[in-house]
OpenMM code with the backbone's topology and positions (N, CA, C; nanometers):
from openmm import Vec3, app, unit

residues = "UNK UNK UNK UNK UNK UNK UNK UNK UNK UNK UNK UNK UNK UNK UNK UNK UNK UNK UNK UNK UNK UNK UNK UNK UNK UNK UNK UNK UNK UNK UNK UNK UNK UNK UNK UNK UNK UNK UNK UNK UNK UNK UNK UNK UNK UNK UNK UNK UNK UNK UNK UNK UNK UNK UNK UNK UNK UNK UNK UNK UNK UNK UNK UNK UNK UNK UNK UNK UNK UNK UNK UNK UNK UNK UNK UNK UNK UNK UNK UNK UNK UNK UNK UNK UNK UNK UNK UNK UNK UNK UNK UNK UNK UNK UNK UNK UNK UNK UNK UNK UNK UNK UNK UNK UNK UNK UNK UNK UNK UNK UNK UNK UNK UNK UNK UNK UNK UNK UNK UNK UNK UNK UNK UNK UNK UNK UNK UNK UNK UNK UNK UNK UNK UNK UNK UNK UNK".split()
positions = [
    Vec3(0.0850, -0.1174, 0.0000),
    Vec3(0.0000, 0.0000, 0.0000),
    Vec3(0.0887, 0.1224, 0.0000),
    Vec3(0.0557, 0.2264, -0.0684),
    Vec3(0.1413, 0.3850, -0.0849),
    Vec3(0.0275, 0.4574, -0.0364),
    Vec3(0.1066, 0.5799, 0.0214),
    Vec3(0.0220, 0.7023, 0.0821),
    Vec3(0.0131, 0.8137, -0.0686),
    Vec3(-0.0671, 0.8864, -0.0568),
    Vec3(-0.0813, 0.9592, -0.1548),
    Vec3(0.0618, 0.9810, -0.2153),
    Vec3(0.0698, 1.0028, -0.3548),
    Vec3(0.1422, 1.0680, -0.4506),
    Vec3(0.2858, 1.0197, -0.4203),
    Vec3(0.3950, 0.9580, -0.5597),
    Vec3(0.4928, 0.9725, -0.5213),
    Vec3(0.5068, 0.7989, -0.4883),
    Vec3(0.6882, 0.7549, -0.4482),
    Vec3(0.6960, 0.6493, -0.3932),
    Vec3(0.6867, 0.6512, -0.2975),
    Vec3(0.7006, 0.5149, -0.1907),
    Vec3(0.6981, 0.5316, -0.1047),
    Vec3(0.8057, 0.5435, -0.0121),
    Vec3(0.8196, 0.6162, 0.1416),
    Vec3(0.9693, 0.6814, 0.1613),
    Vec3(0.9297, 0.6385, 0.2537),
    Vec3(0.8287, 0.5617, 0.3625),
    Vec3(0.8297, 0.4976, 0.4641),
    Vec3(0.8049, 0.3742, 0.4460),
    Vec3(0.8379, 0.2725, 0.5895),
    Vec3(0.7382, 0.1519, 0.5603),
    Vec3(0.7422, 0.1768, 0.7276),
    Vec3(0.6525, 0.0668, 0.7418),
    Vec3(0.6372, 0.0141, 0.9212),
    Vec3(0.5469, -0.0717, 0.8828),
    Vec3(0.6177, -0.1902, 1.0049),
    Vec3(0.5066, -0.3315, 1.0472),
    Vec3(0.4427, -0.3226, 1.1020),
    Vec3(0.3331, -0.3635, 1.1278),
    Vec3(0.1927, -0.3713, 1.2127),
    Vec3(0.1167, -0.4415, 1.2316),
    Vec3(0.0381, -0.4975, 1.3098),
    Vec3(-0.0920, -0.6052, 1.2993),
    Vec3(-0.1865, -0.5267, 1.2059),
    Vec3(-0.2617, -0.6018, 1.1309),
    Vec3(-0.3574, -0.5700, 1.0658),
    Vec3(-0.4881, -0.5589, 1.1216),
    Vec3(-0.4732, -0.6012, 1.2815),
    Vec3(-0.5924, -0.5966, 1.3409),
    Vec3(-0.5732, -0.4120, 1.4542),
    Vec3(-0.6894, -0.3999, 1.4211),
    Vec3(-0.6683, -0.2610, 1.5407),
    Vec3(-0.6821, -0.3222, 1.7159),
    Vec3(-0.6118, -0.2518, 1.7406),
    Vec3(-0.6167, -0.2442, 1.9154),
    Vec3(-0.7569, -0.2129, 1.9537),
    Vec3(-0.8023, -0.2564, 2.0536),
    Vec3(-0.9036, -0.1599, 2.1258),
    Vec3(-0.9233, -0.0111, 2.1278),
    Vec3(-0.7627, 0.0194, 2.1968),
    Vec3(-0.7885, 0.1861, 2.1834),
    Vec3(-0.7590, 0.3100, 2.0225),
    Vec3(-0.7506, 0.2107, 1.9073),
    Vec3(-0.7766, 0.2552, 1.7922),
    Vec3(-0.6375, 0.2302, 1.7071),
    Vec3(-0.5521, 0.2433, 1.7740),
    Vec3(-0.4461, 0.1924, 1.6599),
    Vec3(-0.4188, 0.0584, 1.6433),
    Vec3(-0.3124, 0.0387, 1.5144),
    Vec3(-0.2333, -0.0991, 1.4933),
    Vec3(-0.1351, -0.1022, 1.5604),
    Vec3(-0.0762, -0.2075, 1.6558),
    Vec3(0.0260, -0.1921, 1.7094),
    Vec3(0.1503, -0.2377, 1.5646),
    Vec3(0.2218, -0.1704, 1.6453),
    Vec3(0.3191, -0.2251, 1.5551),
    Vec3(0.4294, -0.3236, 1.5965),
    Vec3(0.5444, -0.3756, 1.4982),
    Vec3(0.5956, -0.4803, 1.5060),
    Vec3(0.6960, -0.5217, 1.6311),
    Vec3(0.7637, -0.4144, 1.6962),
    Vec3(0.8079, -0.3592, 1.7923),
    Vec3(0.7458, -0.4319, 1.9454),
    Vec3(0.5984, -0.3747, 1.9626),
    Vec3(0.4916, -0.4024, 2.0686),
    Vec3(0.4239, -0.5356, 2.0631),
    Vec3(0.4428, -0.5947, 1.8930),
    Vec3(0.3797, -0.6626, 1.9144),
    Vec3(0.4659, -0.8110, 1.9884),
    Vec3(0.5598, -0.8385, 1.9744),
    Vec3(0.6976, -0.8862, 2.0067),
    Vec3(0.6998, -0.8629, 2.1233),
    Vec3(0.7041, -0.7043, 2.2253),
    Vec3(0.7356, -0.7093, 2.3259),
    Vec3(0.6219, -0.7649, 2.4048),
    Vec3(0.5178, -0.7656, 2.3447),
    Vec3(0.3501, -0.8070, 2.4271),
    Vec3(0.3912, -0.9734, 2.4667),
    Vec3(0.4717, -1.0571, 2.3331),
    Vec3(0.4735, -1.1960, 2.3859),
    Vec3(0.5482, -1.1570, 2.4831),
    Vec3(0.7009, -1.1464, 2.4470),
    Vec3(0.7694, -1.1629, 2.6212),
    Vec3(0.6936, -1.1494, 2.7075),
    Vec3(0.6170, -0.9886, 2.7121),
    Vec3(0.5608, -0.9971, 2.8669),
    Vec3(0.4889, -1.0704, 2.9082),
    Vec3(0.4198, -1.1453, 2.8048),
    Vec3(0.3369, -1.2453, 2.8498),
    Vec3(0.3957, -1.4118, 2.8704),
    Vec3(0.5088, -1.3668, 2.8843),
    Vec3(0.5770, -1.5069, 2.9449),
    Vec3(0.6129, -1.6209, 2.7991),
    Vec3(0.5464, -1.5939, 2.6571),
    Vec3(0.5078, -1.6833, 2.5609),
    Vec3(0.6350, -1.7304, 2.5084),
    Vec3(0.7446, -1.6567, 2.4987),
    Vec3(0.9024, -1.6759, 2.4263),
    Vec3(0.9698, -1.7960, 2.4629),
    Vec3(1.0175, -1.8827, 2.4048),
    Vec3(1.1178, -2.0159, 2.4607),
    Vec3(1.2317, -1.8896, 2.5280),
    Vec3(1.3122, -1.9624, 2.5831),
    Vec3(1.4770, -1.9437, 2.6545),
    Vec3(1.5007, -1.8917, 2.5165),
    Vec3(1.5497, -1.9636, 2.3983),
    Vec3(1.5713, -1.9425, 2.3011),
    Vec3(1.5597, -1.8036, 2.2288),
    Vec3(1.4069, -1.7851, 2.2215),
    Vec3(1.3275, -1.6665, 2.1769),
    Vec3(1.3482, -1.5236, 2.2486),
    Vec3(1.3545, -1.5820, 2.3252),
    Vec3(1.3572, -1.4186, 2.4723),
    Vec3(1.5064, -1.4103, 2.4533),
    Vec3(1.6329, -1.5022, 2.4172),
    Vec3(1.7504, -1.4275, 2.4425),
    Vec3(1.7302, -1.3969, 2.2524),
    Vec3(1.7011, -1.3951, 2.1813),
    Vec3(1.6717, -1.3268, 2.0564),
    Vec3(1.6266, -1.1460, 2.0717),
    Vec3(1.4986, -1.1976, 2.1240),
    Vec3(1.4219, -1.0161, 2.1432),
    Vec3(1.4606, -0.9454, 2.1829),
    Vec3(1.5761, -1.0006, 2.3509),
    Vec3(1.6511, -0.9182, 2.4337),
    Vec3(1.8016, -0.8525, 2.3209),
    Vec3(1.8600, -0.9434, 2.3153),
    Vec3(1.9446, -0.8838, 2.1768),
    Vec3(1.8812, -0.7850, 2.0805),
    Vec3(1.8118, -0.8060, 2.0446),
    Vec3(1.7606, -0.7773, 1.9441),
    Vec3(1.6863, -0.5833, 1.9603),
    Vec3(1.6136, -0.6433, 2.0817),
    Vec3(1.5804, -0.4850, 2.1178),
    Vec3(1.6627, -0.3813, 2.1925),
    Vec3(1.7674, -0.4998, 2.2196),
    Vec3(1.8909, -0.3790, 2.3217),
    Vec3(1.9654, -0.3297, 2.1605),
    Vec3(1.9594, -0.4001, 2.0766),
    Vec3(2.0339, -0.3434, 1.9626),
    Vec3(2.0125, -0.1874, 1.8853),
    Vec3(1.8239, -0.2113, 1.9266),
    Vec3(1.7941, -0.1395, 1.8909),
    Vec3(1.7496, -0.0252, 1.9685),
    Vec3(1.7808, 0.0029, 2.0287),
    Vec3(1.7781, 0.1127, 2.1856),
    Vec3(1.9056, 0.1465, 2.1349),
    Vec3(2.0433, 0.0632, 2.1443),
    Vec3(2.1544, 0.1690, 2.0498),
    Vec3(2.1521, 0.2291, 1.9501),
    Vec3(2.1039, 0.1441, 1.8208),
    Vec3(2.1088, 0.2155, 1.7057),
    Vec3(2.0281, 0.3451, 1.6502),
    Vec3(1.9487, 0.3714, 1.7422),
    Vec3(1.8446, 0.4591, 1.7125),
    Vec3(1.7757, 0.5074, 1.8049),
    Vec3(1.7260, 0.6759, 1.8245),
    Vec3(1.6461, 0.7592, 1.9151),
    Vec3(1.5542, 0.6479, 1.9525),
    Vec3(1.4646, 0.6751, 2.1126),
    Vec3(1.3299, 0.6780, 2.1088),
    Vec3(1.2972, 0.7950, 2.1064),
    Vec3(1.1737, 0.8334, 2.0037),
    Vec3(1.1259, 0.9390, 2.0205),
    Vec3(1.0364, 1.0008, 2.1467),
    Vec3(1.0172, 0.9466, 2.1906),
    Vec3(0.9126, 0.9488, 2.3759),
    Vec3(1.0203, 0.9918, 2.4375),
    Vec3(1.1400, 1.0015, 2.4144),
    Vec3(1.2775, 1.0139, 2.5066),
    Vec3(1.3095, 1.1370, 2.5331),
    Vec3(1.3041, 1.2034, 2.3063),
    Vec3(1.3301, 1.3489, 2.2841),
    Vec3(1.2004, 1.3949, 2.3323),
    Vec3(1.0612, 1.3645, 2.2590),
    Vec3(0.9623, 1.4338, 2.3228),
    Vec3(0.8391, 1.3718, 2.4136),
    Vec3(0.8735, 1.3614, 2.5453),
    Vec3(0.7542, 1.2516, 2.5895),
    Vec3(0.6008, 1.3063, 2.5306),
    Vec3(0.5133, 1.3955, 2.4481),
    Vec3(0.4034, 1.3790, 2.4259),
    Vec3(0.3680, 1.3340, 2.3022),
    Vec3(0.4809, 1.3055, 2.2401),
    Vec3(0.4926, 1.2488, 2.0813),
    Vec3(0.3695, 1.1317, 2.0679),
    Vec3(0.3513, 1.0463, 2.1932),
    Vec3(0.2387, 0.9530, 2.1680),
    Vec3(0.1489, 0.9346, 2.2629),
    Vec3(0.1420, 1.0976, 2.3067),
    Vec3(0.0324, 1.1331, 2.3540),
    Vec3(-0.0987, 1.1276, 2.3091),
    Vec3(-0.2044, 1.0280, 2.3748),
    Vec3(-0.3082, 0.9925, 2.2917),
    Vec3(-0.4031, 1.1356, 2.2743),
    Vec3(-0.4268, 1.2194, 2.3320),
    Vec3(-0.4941, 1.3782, 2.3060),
    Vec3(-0.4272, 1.4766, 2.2089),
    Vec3(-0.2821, 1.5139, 2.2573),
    Vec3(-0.2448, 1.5516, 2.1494),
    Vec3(-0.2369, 1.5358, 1.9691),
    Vec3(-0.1985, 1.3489, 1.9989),
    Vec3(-0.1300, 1.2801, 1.8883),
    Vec3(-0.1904, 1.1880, 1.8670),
    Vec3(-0.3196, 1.1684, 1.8702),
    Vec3(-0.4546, 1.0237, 1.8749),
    Vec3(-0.3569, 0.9357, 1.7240),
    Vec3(-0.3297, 0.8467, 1.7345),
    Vec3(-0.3233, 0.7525, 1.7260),
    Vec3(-0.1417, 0.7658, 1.6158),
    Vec3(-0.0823, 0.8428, 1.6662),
    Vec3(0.0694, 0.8306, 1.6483),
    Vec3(0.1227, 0.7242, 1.6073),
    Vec3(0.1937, 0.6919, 1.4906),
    Vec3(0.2740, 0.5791, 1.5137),
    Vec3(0.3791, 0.6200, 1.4611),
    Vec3(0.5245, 0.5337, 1.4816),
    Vec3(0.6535, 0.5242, 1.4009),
    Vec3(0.6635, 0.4621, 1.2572),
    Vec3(0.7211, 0.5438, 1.1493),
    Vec3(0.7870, 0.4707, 1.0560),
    Vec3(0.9119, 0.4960, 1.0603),
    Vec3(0.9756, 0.3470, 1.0162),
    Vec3(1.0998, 0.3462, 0.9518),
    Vec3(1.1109, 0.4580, 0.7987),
    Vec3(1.2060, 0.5512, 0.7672),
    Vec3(1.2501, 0.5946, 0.6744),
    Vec3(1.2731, 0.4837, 0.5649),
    Vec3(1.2593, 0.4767, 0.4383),
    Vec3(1.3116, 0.3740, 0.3923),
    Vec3(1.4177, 0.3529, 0.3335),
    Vec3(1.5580, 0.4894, 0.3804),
    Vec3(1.6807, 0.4740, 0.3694),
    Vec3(1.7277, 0.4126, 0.4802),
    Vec3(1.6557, 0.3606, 0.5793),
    Vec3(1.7139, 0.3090, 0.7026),
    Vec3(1.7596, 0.1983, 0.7136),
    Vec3(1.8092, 0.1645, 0.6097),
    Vec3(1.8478, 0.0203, 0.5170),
    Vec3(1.9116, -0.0557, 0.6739),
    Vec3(2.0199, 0.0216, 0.7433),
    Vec3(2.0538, -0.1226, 0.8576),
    Vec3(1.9352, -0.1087, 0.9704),
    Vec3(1.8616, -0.0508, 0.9523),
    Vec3(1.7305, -0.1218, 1.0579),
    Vec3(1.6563, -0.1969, 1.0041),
    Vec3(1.6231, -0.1989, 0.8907),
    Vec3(1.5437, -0.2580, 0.8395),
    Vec3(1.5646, -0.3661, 0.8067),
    Vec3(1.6803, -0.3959, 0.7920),
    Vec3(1.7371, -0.5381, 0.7824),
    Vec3(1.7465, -0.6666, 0.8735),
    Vec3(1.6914, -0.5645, 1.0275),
    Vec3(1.6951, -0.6941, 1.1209),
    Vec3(1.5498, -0.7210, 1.1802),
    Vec3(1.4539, -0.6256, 1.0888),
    Vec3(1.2633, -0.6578, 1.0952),
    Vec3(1.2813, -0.8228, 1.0698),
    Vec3(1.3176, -0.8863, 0.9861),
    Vec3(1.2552, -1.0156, 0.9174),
    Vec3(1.2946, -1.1047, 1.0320),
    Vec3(1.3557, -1.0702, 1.1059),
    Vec3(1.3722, -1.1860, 1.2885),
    Vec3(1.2900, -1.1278, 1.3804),
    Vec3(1.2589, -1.0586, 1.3774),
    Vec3(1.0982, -1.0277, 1.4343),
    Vec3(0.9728, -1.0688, 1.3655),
    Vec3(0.9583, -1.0483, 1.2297),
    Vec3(0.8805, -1.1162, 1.1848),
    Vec3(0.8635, -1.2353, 1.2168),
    Vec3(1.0018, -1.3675, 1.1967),
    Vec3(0.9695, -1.4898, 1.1733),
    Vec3(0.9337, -1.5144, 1.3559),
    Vec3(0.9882, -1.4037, 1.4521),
    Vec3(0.9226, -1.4546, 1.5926),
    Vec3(0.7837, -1.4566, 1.5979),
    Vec3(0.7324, -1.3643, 1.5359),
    Vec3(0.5904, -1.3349, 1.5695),
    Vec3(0.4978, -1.4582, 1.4669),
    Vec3(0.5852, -1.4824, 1.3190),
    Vec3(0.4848, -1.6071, 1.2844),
    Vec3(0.4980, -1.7136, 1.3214),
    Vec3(0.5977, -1.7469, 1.4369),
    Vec3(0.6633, -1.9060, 1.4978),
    Vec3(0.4928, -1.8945, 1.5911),
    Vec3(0.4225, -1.7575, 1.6655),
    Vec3(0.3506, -1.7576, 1.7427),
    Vec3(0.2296, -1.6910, 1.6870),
    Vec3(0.2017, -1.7364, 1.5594),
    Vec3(0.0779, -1.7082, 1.4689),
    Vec3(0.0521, -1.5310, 1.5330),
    Vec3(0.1129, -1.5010, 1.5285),
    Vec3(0.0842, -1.3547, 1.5545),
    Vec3(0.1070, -1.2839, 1.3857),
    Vec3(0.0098, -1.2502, 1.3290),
    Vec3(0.0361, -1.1387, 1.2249),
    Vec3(0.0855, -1.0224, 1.2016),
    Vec3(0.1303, -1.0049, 1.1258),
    Vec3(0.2008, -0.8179, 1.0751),
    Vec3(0.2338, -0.8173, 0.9688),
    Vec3(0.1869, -0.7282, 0.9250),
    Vec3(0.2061, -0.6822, 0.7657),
    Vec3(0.2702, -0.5217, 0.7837),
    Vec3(0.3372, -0.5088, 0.6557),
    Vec3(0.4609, -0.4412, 0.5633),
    Vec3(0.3575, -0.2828, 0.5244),
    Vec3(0.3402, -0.1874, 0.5697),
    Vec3(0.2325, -0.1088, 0.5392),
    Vec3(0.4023, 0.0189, 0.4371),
    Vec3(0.3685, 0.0830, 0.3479),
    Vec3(0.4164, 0.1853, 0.2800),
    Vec3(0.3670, 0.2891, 0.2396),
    Vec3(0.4186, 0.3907, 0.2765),
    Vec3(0.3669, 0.5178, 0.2357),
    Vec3(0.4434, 0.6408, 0.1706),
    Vec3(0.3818, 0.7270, 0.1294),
    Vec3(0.4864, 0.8234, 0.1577),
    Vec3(0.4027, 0.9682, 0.1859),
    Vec3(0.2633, 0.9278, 0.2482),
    Vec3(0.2348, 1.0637, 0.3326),
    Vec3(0.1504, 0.9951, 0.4854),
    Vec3(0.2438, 0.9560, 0.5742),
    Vec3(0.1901, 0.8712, 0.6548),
    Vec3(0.0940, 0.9243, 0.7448),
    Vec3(0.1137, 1.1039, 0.7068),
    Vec3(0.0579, 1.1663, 0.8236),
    Vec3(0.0800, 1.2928, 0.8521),
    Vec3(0.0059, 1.3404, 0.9628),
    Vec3(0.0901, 1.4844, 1.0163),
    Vec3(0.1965, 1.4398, 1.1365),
    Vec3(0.3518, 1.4716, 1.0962),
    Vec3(0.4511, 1.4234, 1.0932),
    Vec3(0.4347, 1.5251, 1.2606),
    Vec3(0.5019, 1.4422, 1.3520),
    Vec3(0.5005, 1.4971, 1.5158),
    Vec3(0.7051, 1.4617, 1.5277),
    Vec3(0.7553, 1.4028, 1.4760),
    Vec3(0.8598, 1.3885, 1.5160),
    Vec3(0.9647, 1.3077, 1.3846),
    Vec3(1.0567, 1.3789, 1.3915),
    Vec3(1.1653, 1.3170, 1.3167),
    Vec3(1.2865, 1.2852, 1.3360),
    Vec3(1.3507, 1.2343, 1.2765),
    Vec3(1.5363, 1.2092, 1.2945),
    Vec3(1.5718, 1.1417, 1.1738),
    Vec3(1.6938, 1.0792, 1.1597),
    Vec3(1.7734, 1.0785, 1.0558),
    Vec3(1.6687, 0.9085, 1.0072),
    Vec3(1.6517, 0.8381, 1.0614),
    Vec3(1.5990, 0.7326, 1.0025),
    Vec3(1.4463, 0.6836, 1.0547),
    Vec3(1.3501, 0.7997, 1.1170),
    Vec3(1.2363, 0.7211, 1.1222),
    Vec3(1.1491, 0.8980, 1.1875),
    Vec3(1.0234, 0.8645, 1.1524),
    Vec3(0.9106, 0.9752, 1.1489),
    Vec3(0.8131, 0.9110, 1.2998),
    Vec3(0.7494, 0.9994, 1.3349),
    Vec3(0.6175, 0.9029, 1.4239),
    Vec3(0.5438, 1.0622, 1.3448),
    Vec3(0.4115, 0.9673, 1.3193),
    Vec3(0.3182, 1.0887, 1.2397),
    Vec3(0.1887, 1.0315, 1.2861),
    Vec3(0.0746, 1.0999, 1.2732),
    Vec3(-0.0400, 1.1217, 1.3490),
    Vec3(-0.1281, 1.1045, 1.2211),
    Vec3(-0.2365, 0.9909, 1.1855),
    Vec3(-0.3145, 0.9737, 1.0952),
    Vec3(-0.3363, 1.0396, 1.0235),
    Vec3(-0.3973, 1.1195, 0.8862),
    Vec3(-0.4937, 1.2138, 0.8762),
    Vec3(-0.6266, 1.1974, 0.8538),
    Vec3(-0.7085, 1.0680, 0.8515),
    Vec3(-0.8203, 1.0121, 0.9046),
    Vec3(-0.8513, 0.9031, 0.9547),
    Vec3(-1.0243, 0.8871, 0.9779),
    Vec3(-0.9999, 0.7379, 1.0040),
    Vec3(-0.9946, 0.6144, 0.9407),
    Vec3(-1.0168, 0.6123, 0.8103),
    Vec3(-0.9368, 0.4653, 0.7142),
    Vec3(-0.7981, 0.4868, 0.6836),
    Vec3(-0.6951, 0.5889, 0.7198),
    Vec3(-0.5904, 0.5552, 0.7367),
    Vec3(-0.5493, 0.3975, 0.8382),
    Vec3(-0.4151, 0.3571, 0.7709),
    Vec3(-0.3515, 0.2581, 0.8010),
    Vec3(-0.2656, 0.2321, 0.9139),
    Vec3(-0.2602, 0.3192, 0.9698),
    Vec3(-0.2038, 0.3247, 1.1199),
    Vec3(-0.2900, 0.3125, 1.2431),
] * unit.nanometer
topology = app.Topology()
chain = topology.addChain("A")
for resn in residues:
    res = topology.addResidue(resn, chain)
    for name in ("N", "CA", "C"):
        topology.addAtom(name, app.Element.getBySymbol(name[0]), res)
């Protein structure tokens, strides 16, 4: 899927199912939801733990620079994309993926390139704020 006009210059993973409180989580949450829920082999959990400490180095949280970035009043239903020059992050999505389909958990590949009204940026990823409600976030 592309956002209006143009290629697309983002992507982000997500469940295709909405949350309760209106968004898709994305690929990130949806991963950290098994751990917390105890679901990961030994195996699996020393994967995610790698995997997400990797990514706490390689890249901002944006909640860090601005805690109201996913503020649900301000920023109703905010999410992150990857840039899609972010070529070495993006390269280590597909081991998150294959965790989440080892545990029939879904997520799909969403692309855009107007994801939104843009709340935050940096060198390799946006968090932007819907601009309605059949948007994909």
């Amino acid at each position: 899927m592309s956002g209006r006009g143009g290629a697309p210059r983002f992507l982000r993973f997500q469940s295709p199912v909405r949350h309760p409180r209106g968004h898709f989580p994305g690929v990130f949450a949806l991963a950290n939801g098994l751990a917390r829920d105890g679901l990961l082999s030994e195996a699996e959990h020393r994967f995610w733990r790698a995997a997400n400490d990797w990514y706490d180095a390689a890249y901002p949280d944006p909640s860090d620079i601005d805690p109201t970035v996913y503020d649900p009043v301000l920023n109703p239903g905010a999410a992150a994309w990857f840039k899609v020059t972010a070529v070495h992050l993006l390269d280590r999505v597909p081991g998150y993926l294959s965790l989440l389909a080892a545990h029939g958990v879904a997520c799909e590949r969403v692309e855009s390139s107007d994801p939104g009204r843009i709340v935050y940026e940096d060198a390799v990823q946006v968090v932007a704020v819907p601009r309605g409600p059949d948007r994909p976030v």
